[in-house]
C-alpha positions in Angstrom: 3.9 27.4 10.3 4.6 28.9 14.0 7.0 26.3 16.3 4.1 25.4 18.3 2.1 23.9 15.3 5.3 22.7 13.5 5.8 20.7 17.1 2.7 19.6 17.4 2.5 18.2 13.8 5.6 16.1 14.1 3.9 15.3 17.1 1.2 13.7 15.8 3.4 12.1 12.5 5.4 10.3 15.2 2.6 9.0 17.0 1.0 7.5 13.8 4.4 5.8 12.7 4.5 4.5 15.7 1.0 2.9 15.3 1.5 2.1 11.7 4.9 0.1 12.8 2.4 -1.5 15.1 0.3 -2.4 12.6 2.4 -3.9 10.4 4.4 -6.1 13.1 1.1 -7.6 15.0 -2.4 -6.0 12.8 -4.5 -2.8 12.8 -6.2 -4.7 16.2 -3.0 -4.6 17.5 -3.2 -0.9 18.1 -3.7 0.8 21.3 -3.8 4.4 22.6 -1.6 3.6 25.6 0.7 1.1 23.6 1.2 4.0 21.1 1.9 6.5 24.2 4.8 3.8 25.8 6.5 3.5 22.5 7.4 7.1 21.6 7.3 8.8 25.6 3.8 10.6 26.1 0.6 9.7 28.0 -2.1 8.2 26.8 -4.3 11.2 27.2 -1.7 13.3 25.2 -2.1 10.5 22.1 -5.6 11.0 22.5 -5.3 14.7 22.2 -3.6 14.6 19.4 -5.1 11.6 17.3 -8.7 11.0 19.1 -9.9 7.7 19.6 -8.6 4.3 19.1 -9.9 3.7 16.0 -9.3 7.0 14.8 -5.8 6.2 15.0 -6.4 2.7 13.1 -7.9 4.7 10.4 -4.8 7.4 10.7 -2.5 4.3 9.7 -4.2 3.2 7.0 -4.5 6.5 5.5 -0.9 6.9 6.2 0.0 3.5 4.4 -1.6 4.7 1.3 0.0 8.3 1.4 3.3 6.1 1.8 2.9 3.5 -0.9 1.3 5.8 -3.8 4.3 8.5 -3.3 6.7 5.4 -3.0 5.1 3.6 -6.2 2.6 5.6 -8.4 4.0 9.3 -8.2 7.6 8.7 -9.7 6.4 6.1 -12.2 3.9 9.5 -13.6 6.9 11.2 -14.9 7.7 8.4 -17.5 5.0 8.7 -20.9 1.7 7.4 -21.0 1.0 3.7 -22.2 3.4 1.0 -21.1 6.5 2.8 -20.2 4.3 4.3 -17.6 2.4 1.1 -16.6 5.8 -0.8 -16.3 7.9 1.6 -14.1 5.1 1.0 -11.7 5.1 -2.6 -11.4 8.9 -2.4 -11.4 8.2 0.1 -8.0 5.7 -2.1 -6.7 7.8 -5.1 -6.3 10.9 -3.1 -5.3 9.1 -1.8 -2.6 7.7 -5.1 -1.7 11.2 -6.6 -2.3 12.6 -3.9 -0.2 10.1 -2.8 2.6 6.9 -5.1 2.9 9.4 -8.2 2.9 10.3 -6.9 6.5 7.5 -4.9 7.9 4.1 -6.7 6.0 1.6 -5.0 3.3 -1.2 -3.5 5.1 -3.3 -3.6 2.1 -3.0 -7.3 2.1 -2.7 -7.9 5.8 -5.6 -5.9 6.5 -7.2 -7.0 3.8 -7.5 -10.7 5.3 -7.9 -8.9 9.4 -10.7 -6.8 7.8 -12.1 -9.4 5.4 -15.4 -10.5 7.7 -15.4 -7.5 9.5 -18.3 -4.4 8.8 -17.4 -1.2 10.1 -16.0 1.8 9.3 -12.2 0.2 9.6 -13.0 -2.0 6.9 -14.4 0.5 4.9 -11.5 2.7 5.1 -9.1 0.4 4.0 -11.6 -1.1 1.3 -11.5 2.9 0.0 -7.6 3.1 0.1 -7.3 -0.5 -1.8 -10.4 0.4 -4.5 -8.9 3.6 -4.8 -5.1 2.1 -5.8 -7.0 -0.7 -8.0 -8.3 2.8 -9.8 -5.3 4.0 -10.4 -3.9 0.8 -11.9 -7.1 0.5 -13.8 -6.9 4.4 -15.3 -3.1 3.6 -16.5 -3.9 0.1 -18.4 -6.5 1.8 -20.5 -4.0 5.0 -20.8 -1.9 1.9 -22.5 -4.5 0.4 -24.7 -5.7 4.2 -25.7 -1.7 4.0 -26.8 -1.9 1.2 -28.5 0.8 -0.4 -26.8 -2.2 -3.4 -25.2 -4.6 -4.9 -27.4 -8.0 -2.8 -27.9 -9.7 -6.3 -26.4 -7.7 -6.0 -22.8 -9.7 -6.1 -20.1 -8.3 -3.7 -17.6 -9.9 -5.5 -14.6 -8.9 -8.4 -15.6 -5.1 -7.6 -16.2 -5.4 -5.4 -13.1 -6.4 -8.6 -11.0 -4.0 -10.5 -12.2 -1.3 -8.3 -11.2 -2.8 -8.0 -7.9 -2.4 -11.8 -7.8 1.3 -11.8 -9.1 2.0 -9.5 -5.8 0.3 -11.3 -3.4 2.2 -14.4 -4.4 5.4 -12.4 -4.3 4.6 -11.1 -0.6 3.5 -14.7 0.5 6.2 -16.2 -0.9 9.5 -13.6 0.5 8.0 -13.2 3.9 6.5 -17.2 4.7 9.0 -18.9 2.2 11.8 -16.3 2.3 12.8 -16.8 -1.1 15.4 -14.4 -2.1 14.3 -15.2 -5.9 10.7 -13.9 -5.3 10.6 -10.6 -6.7 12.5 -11.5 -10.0 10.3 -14.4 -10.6 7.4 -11.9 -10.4 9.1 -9.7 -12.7 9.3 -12.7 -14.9 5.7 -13.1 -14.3 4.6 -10.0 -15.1 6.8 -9.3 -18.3 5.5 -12.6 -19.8 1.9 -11.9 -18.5 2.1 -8.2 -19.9 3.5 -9.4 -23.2 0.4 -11.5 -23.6 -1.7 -8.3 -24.0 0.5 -6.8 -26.7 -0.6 -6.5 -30.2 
């Protein structure tokens, strides 16, 4: 990669964690071109140039997020063994990351999730993709755990994978609006009693 391209890549990474600290302080609507431009010292046509539009930055974010969380939560966890050990190191991840970075900034999968919630558009759609696409990946690792044998061969992996979901949501709605400092281990507690109820 030439200096030129290097420049304008870290160019562009800047102005979309810029947009995505936006984002996460005030919402995805939050987000403007010119906003963007103010916060890191460029125009608002030099933004443009390097992003596009407005919502092509929104989208940008989100995609960003995701990048962010899965490398954050899911990639590590994939060096422990199939099965349990796998499926626990990443709940362990997730609410360590929660504990440790949503607490202060926000989830954009959740917070987006209620912005986007009665919203049709390509935004919502976006997001929806990132979310069903992490839901996926949580799915693919409970069965990897009843194919193990370590989960009964009854679990149902939506189901376990919903409740999960709910377990974090709590957490996040209860260290950010009730600053509890005891959230995350009570959702560990949670989810060690919750998981034990699936094993054989």
């Amino acid at each position: 990669m030439d200096a030129k391209t290097q420049k304008a890549e870290l160019t562009r990474a800047a102005i979309i964690g810029a947009a995505l600290d936006v984002a996460a302080a005030e919402g995805l609507e939050a987000i403007s071109l010119q906003g963007v431009a103010d916060r890191i010292g460029l125009s608002k046509s030099g933004v443009f140039s390097r992003v596009g539009s407005r919502e092509a930055l929104q989208k940008a974010v989100i995609e960003e997020f995701g990048h962010r969380f899965i490398a954050d939560v899911f990639v590590p966890s994939m060096q422990l063994p199939k099965g349990l050990p796998r499926l626990n190191q990443i709940v362990r991840r997730w609410i360590a990351r929660y504990r440790d970075v949503e607490a202060h900034t926000g989830c954009l999968y959740t917070a987006g999730a209620f912005e986007l919630d009665d919203r049709a558009g390509e935004l919502r759609e976006v997001l929806l993709s990132e979310v069903t696409r992490w839901r996926a990946a949580l799915r693919r690792t409970v069965l990897q755990a009843i194919e193990a044998g370590h989960l009964t061969p009854d679990t149902d992996a939506d189901q376990l994978v919903g409740e999960l979901s709910a377990l974090i949501m709590g957490m996040l709605h209860d260290i950010r609006f009730l600053r509890d400092p005891r959230a995350a281990d009570r959702t560990q507690a949670s989810w060690d009693r919750l998981v034990k109820s699936y094993q054989p």
